[in-house]
C-alpha positions in Angstrom: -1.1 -0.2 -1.8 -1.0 3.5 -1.2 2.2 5.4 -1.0 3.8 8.8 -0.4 6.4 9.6 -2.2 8.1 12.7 0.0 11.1 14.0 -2.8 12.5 17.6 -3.5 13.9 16.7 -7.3 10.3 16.8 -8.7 11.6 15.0 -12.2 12.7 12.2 -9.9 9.1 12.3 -7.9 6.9 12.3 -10.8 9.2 9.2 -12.4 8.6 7.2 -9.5 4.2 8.2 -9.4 4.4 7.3 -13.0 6.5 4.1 -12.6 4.4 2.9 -9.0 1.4 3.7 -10.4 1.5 1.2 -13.8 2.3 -1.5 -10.5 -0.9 -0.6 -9.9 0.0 1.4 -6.4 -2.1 5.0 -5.2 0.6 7.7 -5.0 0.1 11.3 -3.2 3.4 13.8 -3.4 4.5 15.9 -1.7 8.4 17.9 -1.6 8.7 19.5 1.4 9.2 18.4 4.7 5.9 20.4 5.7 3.8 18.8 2.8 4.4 15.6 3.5 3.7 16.3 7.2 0.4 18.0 6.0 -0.3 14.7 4.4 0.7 11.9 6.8 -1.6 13.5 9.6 -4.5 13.3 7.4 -4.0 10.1 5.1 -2.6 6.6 6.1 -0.1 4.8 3.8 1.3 1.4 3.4 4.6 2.9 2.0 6.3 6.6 2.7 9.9 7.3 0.5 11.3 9.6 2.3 14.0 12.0 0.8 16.6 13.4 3.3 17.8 16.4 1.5 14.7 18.5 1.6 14.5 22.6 0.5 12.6 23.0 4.5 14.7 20.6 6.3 16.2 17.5 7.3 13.9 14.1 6.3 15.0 12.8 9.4 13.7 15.1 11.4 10.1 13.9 9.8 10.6 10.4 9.9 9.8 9.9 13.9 6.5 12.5 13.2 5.5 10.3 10.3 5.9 6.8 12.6 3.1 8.4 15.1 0.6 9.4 12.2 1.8 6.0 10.4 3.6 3.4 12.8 2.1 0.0 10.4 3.3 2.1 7.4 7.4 1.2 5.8 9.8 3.5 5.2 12.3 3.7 2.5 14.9 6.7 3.0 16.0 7.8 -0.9 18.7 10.0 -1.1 22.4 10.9 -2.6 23.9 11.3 0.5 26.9 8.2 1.2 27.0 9.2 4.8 27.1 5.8 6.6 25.9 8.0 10.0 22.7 9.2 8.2 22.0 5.8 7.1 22.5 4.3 10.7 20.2 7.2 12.3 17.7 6.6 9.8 17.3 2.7 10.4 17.9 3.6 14.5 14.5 6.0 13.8 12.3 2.8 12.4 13.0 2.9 8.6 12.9 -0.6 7.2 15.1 0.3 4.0 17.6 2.7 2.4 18.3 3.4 -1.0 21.5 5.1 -2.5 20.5 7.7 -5.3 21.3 7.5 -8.3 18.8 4.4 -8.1 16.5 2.2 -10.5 13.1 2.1 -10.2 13.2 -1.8 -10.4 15.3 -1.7 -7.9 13.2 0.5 -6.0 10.1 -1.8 -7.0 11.9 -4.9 -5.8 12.6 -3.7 -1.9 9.3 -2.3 -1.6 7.9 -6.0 -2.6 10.6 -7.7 -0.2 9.2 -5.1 2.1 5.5 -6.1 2.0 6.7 -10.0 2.0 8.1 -9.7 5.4 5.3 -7.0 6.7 2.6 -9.3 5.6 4.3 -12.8 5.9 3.7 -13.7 2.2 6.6 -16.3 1.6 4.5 -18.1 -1.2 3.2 -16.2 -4.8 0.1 -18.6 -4.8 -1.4 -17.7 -1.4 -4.1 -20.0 -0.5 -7.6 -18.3 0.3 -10.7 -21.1 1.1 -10.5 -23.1 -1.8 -9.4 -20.6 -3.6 -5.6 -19.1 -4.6 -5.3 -15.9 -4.8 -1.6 -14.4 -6.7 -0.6 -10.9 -5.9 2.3 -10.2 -8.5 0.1 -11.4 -11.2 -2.9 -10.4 -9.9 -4.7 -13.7 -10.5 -7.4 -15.5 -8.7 -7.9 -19.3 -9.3 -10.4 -22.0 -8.4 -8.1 -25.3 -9.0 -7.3 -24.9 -12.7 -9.6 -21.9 -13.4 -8.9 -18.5 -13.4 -11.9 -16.2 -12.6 -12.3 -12.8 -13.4 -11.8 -10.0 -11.3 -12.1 -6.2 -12.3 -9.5 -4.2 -11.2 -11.1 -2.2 -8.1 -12.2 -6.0 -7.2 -9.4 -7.4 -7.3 -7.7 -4.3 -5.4 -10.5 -4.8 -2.7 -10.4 -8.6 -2.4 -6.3 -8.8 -1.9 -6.4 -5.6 0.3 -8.4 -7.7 2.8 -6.1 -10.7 2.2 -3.1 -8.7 3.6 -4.9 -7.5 6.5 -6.8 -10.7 7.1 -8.5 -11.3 10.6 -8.6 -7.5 10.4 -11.8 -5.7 10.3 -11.5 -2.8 7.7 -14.2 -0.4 7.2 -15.7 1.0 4.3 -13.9 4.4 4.4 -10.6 2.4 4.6 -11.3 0.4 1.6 -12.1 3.3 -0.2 -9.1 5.3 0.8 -6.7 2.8 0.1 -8.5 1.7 -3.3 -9.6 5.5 -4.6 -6.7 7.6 -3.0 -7.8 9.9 -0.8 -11.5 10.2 -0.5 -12.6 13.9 0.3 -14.0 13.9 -2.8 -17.5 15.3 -3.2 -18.4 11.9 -5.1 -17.0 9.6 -2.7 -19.8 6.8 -1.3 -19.4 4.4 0.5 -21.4 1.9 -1.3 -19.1 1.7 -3.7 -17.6 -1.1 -1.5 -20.4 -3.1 -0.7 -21.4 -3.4 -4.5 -17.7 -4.5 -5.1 -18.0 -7.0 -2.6 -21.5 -8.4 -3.8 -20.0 -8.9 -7.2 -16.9 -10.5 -6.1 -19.0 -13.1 -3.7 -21.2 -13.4 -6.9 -18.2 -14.3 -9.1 -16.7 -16.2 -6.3 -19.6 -18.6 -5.0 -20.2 -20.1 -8.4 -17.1 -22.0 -8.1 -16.9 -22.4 -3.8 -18.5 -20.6 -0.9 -17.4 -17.3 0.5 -17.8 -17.7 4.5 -14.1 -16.8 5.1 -15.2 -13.1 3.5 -17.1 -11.5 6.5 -19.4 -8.7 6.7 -19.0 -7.0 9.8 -22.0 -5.0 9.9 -22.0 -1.5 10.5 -18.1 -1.5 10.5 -16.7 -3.1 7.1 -15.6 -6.1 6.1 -12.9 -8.7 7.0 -11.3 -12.2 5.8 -10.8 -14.8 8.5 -8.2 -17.5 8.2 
């Protein structure tokens, strides 16, 4: 999942990229309120930590902007403040957590997963997919007994679509959410379709695949 991380204390903000990222989430950064601004109105994120003691101003005052660029985004307000008012307005605003600084980063790791449980409904860590399972802490996929081999990006593509299931995606969103932001001169959107070729490939040995759509022109989608 891809997730801004909007924090002034830039020891604490490269702690957490470092940390997020080995969970195998995209980071951006950004420690102002006008960076991360700058950045939700051109990227989409599953996550944004927000920091309320900002050099520019008030994280509050960016959390309603971010909702409009973001509204199927969470929100997790980080800060050292104890203020139980600034903790009220900031879940009256639309922020689904808030976390007391000084805090650990399992801790931190552990609401944003009870986060994504309840944004996605996943109540079960073997989630059933056709005749497959697919496990999204361990990053497993199994037919019955066997576990088949995903790479990474395939693995990142194939649950991606799982979480957003009956949900057409396109190519560019894949890619975003898989690559980080994709302005890059090298970004193709083929890179997709040749993931998804090899995990049908990999997949249809074992069971067919119809529940993994190809929407043409548009993307791709998984129906349950």
């Amino acid at each position: 999942m891809k997730v801004l991380i909007v924090e002034d204390e830039k020891t604490l903000a490269y702690e957490m990229e470092t940390f997020l990222k080995k969970a195998f989430y995209l980071c951006d950064l950004a420690h102002t309120v006008a960076q991360g601004l700058e950045k939700i109105e051109i990227n989409s994120y599953d996550f944004i930590l927000l920091d309320l003691g900002l050099p520019d101003g008030d994280g509050l005052t960016l959390l309603p902007k971010a909702k409009k660029h973001n509204p199927e985004a969470a929100y997790i307000i980080l800060t050292a403040r104890g203020n139980l008012e600034d903790r009220i307005t900031g879940l009256d605003l639309g922020a689904d957590d808030y976390l007391a600084k000084p805090f650990s980063l399992l801790e931190l790791q552990s609401r944003m997963q009870a986060i994504a449980r309840r944004k996605f409904n996943v109540k079960e860590e073997a989630l059933p997919l056709g005749e497959f399972s697919l496990d999204l802490q361990k990053r497993f996929i199994h037919f019955k007994e066997q576990q088949i081999e995903l790479s990474r990006k395939e693995f990142d593509v194939l649950s991606y679509l799982f979480l957003h299931k009956n949900r057409v995606l396109t190519r560019m969103q894949l890619s975003e959410h898989i690559w980080g932001t994709f302005a890059d001169d090298d970004y193709d959107s083929n890179y997709i379709d040749a993931h998804i070729k090899n995990i049908r490939k990999k997949l249809n040995i074992w069971a067919p695949t119809e529940w993994l759509e190809t929407v043409r022109g548009v993307g791709y989608r998984i129906k349950k």
